[in-house]
Structure formats: C-alpha cells, structure tokens
Backbone as CSV, one residue per row, in Angstrom:
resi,resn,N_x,N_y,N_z,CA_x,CA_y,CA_z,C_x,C_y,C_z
1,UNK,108.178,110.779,57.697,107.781,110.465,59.059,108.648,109.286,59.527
2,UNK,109.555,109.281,60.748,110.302,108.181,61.051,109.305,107.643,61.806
3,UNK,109.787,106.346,62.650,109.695,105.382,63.165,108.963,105.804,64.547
4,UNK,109.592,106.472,65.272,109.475,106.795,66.309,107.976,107.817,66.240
5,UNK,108.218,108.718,65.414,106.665,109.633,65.438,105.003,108.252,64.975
6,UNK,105.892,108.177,63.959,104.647,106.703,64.051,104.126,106.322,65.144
7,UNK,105.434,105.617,65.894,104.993,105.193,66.889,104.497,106.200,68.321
8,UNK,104.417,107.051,68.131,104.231,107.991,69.146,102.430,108.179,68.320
9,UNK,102.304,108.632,67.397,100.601,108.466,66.706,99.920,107.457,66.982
10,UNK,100.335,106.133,66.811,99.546,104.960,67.081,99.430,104.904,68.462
11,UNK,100.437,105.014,69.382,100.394,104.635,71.024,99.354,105.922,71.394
12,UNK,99.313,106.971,71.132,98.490,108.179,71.881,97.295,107.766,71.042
13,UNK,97.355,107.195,69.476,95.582,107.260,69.200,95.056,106.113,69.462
14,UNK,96.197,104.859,70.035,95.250,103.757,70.484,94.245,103.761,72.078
15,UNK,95.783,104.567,72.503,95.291,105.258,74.296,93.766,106.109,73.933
16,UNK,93.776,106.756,73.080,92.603,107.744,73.332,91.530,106.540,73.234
17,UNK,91.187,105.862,71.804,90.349,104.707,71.483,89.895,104.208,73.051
18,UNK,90.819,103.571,73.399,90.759,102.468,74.580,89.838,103.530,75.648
19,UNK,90.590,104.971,75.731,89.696,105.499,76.629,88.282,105.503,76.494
20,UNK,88.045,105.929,74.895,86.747,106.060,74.633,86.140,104.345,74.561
21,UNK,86.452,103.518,74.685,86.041,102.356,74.511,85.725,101.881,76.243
22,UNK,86.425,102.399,77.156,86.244,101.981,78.122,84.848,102.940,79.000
23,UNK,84.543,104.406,78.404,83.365,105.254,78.644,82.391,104.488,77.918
24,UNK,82.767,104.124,77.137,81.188,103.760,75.845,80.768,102.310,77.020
25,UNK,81.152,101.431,77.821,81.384,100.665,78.162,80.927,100.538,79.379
26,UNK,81.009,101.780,80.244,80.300,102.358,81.430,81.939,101.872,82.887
27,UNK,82.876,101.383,81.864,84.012,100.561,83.345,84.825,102.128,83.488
28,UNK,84.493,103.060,82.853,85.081,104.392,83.281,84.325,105.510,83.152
29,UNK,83.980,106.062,84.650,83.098,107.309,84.539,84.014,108.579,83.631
30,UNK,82.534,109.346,83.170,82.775,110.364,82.243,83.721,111.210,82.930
31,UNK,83.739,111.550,84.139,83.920,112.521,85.183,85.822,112.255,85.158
32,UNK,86.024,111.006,85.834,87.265,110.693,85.250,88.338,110.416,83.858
33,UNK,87.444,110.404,82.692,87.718,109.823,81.686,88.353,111.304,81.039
34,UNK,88.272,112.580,81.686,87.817,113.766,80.651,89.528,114.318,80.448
35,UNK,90.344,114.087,81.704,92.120,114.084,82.029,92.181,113.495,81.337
36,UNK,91.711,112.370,81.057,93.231,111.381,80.572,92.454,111.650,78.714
37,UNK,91.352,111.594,78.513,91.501,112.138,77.102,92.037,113.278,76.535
38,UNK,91.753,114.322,77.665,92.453,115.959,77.108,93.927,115.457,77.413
39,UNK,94.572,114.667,78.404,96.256,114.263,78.102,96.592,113.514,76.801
40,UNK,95.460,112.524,76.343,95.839,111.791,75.155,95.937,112.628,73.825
41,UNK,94.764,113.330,73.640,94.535,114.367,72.973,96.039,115.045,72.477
42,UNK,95.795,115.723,73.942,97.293,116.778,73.584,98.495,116.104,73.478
43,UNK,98.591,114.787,73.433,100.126,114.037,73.196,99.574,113.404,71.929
44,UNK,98.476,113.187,70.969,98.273,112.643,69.890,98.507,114.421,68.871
45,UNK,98.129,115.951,69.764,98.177,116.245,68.403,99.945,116.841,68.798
46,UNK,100.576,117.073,69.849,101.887,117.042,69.337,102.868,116.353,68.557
47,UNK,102.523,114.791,68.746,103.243,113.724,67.314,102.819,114.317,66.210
48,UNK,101.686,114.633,65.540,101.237,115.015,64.953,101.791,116.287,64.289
49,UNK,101.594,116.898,65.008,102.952,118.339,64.527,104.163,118.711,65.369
50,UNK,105.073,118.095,64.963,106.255,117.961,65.488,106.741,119.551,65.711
51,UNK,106.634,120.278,64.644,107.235,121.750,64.785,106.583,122.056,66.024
52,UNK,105.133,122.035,66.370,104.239,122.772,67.625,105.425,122.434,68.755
53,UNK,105.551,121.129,68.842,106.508,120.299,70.262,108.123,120.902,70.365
54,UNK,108.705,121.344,69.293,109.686,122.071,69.098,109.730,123.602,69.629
55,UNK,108.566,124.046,68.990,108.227,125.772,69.350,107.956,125.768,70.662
56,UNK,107.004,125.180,70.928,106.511,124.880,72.551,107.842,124.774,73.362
57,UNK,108.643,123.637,73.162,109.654,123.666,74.215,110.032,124.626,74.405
58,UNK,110.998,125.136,73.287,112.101,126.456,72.939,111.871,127.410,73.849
59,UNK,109.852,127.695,73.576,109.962,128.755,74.581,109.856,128.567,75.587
60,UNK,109.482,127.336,75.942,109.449,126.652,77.754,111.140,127.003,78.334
61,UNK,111.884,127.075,77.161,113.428,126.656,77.925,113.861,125.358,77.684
62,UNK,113.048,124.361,77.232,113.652,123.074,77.207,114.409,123.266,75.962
63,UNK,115.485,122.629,75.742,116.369,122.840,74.542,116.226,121.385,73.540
64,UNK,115.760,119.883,74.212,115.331,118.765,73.692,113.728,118.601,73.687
65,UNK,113.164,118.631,72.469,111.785,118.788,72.604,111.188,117.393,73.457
66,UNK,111.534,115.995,73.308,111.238,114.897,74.105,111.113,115.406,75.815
67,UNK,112.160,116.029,75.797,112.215,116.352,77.654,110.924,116.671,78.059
68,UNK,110.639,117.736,76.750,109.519,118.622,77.543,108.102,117.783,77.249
69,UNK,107.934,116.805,76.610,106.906,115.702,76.710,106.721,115.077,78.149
70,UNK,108.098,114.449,78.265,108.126,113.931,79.691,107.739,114.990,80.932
71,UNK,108.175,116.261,80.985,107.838,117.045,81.836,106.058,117.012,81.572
72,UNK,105.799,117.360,80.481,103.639,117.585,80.495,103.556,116.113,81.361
73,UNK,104.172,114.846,80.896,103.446,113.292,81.238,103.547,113.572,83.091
74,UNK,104.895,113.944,83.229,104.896,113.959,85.011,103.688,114.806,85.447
75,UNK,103.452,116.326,84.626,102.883,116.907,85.414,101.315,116.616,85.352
76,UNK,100.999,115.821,84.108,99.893,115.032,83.916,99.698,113.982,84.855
77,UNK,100.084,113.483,85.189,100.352,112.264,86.345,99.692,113.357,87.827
78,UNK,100.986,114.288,88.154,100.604,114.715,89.047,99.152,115.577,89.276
79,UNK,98.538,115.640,88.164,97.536,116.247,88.047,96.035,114.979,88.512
80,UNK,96.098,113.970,87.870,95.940,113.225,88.450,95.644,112.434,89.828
81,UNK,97.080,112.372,90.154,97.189,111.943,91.372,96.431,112.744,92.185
82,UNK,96.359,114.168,92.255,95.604,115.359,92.789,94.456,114.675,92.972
83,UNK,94.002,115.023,91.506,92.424,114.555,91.446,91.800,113.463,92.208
84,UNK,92.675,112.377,92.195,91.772,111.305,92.975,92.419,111.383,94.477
85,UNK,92.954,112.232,94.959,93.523,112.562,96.333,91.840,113.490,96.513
86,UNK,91.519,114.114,96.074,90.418,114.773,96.142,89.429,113.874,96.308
87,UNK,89.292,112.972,95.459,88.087,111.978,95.005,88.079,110.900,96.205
88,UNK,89.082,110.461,96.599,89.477,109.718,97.892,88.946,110.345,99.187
89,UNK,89.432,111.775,99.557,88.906,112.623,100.857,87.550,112.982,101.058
90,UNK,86.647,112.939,99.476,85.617,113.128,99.948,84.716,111.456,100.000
91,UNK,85.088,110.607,99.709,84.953,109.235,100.196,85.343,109.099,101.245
92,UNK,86.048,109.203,101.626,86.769,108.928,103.240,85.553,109.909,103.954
93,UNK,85.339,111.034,104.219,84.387,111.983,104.829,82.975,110.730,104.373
94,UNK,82.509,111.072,103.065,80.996,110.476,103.271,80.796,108.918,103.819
95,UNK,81.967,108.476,103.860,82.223,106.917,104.989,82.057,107.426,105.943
96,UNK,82.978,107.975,106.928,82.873,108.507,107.852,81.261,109.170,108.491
97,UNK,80.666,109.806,107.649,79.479,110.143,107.996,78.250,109.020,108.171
98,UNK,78.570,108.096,107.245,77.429,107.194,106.820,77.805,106.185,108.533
99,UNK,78.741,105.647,108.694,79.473,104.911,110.096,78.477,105.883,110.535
100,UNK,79.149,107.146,111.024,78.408,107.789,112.530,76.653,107.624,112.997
101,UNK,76.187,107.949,111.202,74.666,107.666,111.447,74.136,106.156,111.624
102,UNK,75.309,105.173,111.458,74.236,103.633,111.163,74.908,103.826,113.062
103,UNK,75.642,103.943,113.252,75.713,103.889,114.580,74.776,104.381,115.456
104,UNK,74.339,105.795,115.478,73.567,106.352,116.003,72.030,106.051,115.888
105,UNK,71.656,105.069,114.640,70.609,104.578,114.366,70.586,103.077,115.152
106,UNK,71.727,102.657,115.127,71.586,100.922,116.059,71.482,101.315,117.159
107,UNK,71.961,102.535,118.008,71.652,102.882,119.498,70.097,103.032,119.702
108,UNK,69.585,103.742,118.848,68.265,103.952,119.006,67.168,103.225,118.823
109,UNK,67.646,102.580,117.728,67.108,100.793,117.476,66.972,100.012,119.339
110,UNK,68.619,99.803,119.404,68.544,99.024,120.934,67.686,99.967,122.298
111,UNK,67.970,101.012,122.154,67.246,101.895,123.416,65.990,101.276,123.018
112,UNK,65.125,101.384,121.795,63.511,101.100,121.614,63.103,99.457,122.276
113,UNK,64.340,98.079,121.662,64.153,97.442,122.010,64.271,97.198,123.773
114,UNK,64.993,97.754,124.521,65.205,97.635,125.538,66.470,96.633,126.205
115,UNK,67.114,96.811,125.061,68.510,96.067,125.157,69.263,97.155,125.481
116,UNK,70.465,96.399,125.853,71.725,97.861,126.954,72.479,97.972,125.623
C-alpha cells in the first residue's frame, strides 16, 4: 500500500467519522448528512480497492483512474449544490408565505383597532 492510498483511507474515513460525529451531535440534520456519507462511503471503499477504481474507469472511458475520482467529486458537488438549490426554494416560498399572512393579520389587527 503506498503513501498516497493511505492517505486517501484516512482522509475519506476521517470525513465519514466527522460526518457521523457531527449527526450524533444534532449540528447536522440526518436529511442532509445522508449525500455526503453515501459520497464518503463510496470514496472510502474505492481507496480501499484500488482494482474496483481501475475497472470502473476503463469502462467509463477514463484511461487515468484519479480523473475519474475527480469527475464522481464534481458531480458529487453538483449533486449537492442541486439539493440545497431545492432546500433554499422551498424556504424562500414558505418565507414568502409566512410575510403575506403576518401582513394580512396586522391589517386586520389595525381595521379591529380602528387605526388607518
């Protein structure tokens, strides 16, 4: 085992730890936590078996098995980014809703009091 796979085992099984340390912890919901462990996951068991990351590329087309790591991390990222683009729009909407009703509730408030 060189240097580099080492270090590729320790960095993906400290990432997973930390994830699970930060759920056990309550500073990261389950809901979010579940990506980035199935990404840690699957980059702890490719160090792990180097041939899988080899076979995998080959038949992806990638001819350097590293490339095709970096390609999963981007598209992991972008998967991501998705997700809380999602998680954001429906925050933005239930803001939006919650505004319209405290509004519509202070009008009716002032109409009762008899203020303009």
């Amino acid at each position: 085992m060189n240097r580099v796979t080492l270090f590729a085992i320790c960095a993906s099984a400290g990432f997973l730890l930390y994830i699970l340390e930060m759920v056990r912890r309550r500073k990261l919901r389950e809901e979010y936590s579940i990506l980035w462990l199935f990404g840690s996951t699957f980059i702890l068991v490719l160090s792990l078996k180097q041939d899988w990351l080899v076979g995998i590329a080959h038949a992806v087309g990638i001819v350097y098995p590293p490339s095709f790591l970096f390609l999963v991390g981007i598209l992991f990222i972008l998967l991501i980014l998705i997700h809380f683009s999602i998680a954001i729009s429906k925050l933005h909407q239930m803001n939006k809703k919650m505004a319209q009703e405290i509004a519509l509730l202070k009008t009716k408030t002032n109409e009762r009091r008899g203020a303009p």
